[in-house]
C-alpha positions in Angstrom: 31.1 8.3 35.3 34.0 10.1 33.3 36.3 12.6 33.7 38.1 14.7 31.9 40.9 17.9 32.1 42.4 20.4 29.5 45.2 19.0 26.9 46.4 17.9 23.8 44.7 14.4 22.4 46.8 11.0 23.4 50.1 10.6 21.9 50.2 14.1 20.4 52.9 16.8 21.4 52.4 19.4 23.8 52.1 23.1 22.8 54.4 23.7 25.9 57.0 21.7 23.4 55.5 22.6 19.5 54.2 26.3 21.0 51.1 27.9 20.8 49.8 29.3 17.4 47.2 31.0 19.1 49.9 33.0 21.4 52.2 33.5 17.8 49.3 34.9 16.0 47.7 36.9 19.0 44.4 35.4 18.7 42.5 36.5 22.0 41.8 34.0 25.0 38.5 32.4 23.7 38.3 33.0 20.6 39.5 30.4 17.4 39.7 27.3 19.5 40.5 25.5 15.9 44.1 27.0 16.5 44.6 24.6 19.4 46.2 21.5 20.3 44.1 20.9 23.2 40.7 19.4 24.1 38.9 21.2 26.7 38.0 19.2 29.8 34.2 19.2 29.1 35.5 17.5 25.5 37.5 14.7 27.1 35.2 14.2 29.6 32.7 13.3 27.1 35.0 11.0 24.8 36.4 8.9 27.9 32.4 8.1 28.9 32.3 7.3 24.9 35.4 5.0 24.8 34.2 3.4 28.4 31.1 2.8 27.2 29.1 5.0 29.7 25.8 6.7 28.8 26.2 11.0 29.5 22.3 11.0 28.7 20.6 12.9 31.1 23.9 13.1 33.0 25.5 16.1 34.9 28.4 17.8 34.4 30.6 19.4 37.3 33.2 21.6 35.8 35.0 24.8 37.0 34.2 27.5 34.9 31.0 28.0 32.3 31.8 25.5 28.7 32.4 27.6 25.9 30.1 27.7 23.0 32.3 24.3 21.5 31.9 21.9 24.4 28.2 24.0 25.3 26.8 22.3 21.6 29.0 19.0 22.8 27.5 18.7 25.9 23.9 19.5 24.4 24.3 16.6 22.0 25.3 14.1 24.3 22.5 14.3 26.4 23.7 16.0 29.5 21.5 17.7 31.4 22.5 19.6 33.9 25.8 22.2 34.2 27.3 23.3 37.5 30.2 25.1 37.7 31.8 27.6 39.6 32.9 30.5 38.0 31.7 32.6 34.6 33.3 33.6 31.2 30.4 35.8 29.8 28.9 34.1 26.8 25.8 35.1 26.1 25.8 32.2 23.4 26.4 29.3 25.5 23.9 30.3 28.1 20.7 31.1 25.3 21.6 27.4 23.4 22.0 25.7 26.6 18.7 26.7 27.9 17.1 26.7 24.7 18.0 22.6 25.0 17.2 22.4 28.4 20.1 21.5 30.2 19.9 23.4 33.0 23.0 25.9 34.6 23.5 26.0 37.9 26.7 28.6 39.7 27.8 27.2 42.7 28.5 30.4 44.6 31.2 29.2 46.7 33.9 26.3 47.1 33.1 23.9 50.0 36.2 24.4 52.6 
């Protein structure tokens, strides 16, 4: 069991403080995530079950909205194995190479009360 939430890697200086080169060179939301400081959550979420020694193989993953095509090959690789999540971006991508691995998506419709 892991979690995991967006930000910068341990130790390192918030883009709120340095700024964001993706905002300074009007790079559009989702594309060149190399520009970031950040981790997705998806990301951390795998590296604390790394650094806590827990297994993500044939794990599932609960996160709010669909992993980009970055954390979709992560996940894929570490052996997770099921996806929920409640809302969409539209990537084609991440959808084909996730089912193409078998991890299998699942959109929770709606948010308990």
């Amino acid at each position: 069991l892991a979690t995991g939430y967006n930000g910068v890697p341990s130790g390192v200086t918030h883009c709120e403080v340095t700024g964001c080169l993706r905002e300074e060179q009007d790079v559009p939301s989702g594309e060149r995530h190399e520009l970031c400081r950040g981790l997705h959550a998806e990301q951390n979420a795998i590296i604390q079950a790394a650094l806590h020694g827990v297994s993500t193989r044939d794990a599932v993953l609960y996160c709010t909205n669909l992993p980009c095509i970055i954390c979709a090959k992560m996940l894929i690789n570490s052996g997770v194995r099921r996806v929920v999540y409640l809302d969409g971006y539209t990537d084609p991508l991440t959808e084909q190479m996730l089912s193409e691995a078998g991890v299998v998506l699942v959109r929770k419709e709606e948010r308990d009360p």
